[in-house]
C-alpha positions as CSV (number, residue, x, y, z in Angstrom):
1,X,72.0,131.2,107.0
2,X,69.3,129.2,108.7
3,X,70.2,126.0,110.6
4,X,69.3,123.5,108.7
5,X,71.2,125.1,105.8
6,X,74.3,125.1,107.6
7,X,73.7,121.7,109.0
8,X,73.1,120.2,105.5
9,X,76.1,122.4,103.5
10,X,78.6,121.9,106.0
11,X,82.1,121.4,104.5
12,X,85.7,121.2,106.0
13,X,87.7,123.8,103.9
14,X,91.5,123.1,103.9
15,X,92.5,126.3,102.2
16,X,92.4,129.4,104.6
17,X,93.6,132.6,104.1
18,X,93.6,136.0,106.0
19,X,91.4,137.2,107.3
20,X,90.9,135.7,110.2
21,X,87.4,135.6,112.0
22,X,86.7,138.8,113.7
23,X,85.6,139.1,117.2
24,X,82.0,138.9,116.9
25,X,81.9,135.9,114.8
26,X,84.5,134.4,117.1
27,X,82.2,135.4,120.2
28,X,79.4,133.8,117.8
29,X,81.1,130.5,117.4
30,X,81.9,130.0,121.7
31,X,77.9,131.2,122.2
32,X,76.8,128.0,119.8
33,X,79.8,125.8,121.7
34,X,78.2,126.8,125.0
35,X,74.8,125.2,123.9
36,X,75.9,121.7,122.7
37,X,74.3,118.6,124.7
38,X,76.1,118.7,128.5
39,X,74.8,115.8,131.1
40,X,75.2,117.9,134.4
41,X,76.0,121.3,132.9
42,X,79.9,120.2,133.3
43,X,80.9,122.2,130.6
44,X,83.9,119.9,130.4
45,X,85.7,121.9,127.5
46,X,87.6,124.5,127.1
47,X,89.0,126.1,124.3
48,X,92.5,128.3,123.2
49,X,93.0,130.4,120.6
50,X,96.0,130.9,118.7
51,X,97.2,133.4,116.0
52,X,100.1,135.2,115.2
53,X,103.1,134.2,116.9
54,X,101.0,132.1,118.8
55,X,100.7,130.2,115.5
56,X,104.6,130.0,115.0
57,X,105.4,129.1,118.9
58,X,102.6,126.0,118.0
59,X,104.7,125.1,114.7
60,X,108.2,125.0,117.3
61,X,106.3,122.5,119.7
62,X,105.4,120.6,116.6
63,X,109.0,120.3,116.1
64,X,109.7,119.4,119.4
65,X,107.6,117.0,119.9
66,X,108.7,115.6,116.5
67,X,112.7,115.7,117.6
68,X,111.7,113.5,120.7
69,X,109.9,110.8,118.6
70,X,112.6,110.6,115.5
71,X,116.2,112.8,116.1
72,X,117.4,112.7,112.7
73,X,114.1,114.0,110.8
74,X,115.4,115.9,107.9
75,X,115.5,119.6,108.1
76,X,113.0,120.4,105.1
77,X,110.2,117.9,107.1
78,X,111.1,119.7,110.4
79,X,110.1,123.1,107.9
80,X,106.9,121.5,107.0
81,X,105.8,120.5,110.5
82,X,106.7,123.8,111.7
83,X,104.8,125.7,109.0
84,X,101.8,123.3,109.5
85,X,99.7,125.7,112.0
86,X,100.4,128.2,109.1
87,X,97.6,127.0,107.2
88,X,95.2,129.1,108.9
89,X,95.3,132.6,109.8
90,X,93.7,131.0,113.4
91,X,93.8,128.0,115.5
92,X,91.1,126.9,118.2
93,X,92.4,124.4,120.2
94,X,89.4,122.6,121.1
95,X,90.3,120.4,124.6
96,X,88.0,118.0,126.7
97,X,88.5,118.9,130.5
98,X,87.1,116.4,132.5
99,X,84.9,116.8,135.9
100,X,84.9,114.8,138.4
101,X,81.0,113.4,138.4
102,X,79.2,110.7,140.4
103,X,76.9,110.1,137.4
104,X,78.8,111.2,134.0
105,X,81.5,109.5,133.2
106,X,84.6,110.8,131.6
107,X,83.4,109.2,127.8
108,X,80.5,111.4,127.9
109,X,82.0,114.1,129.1
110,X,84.4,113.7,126.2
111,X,81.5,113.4,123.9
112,X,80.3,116.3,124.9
113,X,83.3,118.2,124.2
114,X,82.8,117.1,120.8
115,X,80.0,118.3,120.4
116,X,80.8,121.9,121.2
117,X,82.9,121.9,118.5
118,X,81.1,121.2,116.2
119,X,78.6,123.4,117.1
120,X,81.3,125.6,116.7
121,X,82.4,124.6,113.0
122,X,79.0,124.8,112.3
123,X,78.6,128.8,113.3
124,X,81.8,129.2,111.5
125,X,80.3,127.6,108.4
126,X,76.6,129.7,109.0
127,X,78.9,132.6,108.6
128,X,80.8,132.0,105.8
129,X,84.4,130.9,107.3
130,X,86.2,128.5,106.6
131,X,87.4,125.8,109.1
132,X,88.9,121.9,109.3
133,X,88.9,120.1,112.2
134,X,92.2,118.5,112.2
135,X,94.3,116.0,114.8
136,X,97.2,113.7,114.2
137,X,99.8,112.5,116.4
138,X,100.9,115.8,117.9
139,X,97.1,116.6,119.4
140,X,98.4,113.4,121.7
141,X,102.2,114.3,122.3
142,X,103.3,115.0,125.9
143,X,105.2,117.9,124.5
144,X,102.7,119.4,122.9
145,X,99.8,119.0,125.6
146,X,102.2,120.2,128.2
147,X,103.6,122.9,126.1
148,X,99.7,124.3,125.6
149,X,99.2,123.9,129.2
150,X,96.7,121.0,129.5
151,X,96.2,119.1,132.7
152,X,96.9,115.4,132.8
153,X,93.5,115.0,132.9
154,X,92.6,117.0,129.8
155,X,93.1,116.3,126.1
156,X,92.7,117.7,122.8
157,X,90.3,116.5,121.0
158,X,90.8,118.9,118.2
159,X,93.4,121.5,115.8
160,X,90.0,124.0,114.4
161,X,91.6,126.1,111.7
162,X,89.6,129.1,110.4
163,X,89.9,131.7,107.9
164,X,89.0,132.8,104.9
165,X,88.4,130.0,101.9
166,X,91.3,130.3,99.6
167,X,89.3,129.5,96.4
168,X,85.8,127.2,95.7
169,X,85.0,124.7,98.0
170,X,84.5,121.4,97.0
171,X,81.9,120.4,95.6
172,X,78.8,119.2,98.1
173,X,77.9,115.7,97.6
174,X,74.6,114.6,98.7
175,X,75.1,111.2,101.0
176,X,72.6,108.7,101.2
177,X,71.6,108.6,104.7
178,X,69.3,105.6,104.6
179,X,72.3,102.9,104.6
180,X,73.1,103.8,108.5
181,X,69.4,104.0,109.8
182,X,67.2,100.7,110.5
183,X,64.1,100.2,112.5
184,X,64.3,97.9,116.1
C-alpha cells in the first residue's frame, strides 16, 4: 500500500483476533516510529510489548489499580477490566520518555512521542493489521505506570492493540477537510 493510501484509509479497528503481527511487520512498525518528526533527535519514546501472559499480568494491574480507586467494585466489572487487554492478541505500550533539553521542552517532546505512534498505526494499517489506539484512566494510574516500570518522568500516552480484524471494518467516511483550514 502506498502512503498516501494508508494515510487516507486509516481506521481504528476494535475487533482483533489472532494472529498477532509477526516479527517483521512488528520490526516494520518501530522502523516508521523511528522516523516521526524529533526536535533534537531525543527520541523521547519508548515502547513495550505485551502478549501472552504479558496480556493477563496487564488485565491484574488493571484490577489493581481499580481496587485502589473504588474497594467494593463488583466482581463481574473487576472480570471485565481484567479481560480488557484481551481484546488484542498484542499490546504496544506506547510511552513519552522525556530528555532533559535546553531547547525542547517536555510538550514537544511529548508531541513527538505522538507522533511515532502514529507512524506506527499507520504501518500497521499499510499492512493490513488491525490496531486502536486506546487510553482511559488506567494509562495514568500510579499502579499501573509503576507496575509497567515507567519513570516518574515518563508517561503513557497510549494502549496500541493489534491483531487481526475480526470482521469488516467500518465503513470509511470521507471528512470534509476544508471546515479546519483558513488563510492568514
Amino acid at each position: 500500500m502506498d502512503a498516501l493510501t494508508a494515510l487516507h484509509s486509516r481506521v481504528s479497528v476494535s475487533r482483533l483476533k489472532e494472529p498477532a503481527p509477526d516479527q517483521e511487520a512488528v520490526d516494520n512498525m518501530f522502523r516508521a516510529a523511528m522516523r516521526a518528526p524529533d526536535h533534537g533527535l531525543l527520541r523521547p519514546w519508548r515502547f513495550l510489548i505485551l502478549r501472552g501472559a504479558a496480556l493477563e499480568r496487564l488485565g491484574e494491574l488493571f484490577v489493581q489499580a481499580t481496587l485502589l480507586d473504588e474497594p467494593g467494585l463488583a466482581p463481574a466489572k473487576l472480570d471485565k477490566l481484567r479481560g480488557k487487554p484481551l481484546r488484542a492478541p498484542m499490546i504496544i505500550v506506547g510511552i513519552c520518555s522525556p530528555r532533559d533539553h535546553p531547547k525542547v521542552p517536555v510538550f514537544e517532546q511529548q508531541l513527538a512521542a505522538g507522533a511515532a505512534i502514529d507512524n506506527l498505526l499507520i504501518a500497521a494499517h499499510a499492512q493490513d493489521i488491525g490496531a486502536i489506539w486506546r487510553t482511559g484512566p488506567m494509562a495514568t494510574h500510579d499502579t499501573v505506570t509503576s507496575g509497567l516500570g515507567l519513570s516518574a518522568e515518563e508517561s503513557i500516552l497510549g494502549f496500541i492493540y493489534l491483531g487481526t480484524p475480526d470482521g469488516p471494518r467500518r465503513p470509511l467516511k470521507q471528512e470534509d477537510f476544508t471546515p479546519y483550514i483558513q488563510d492568514w
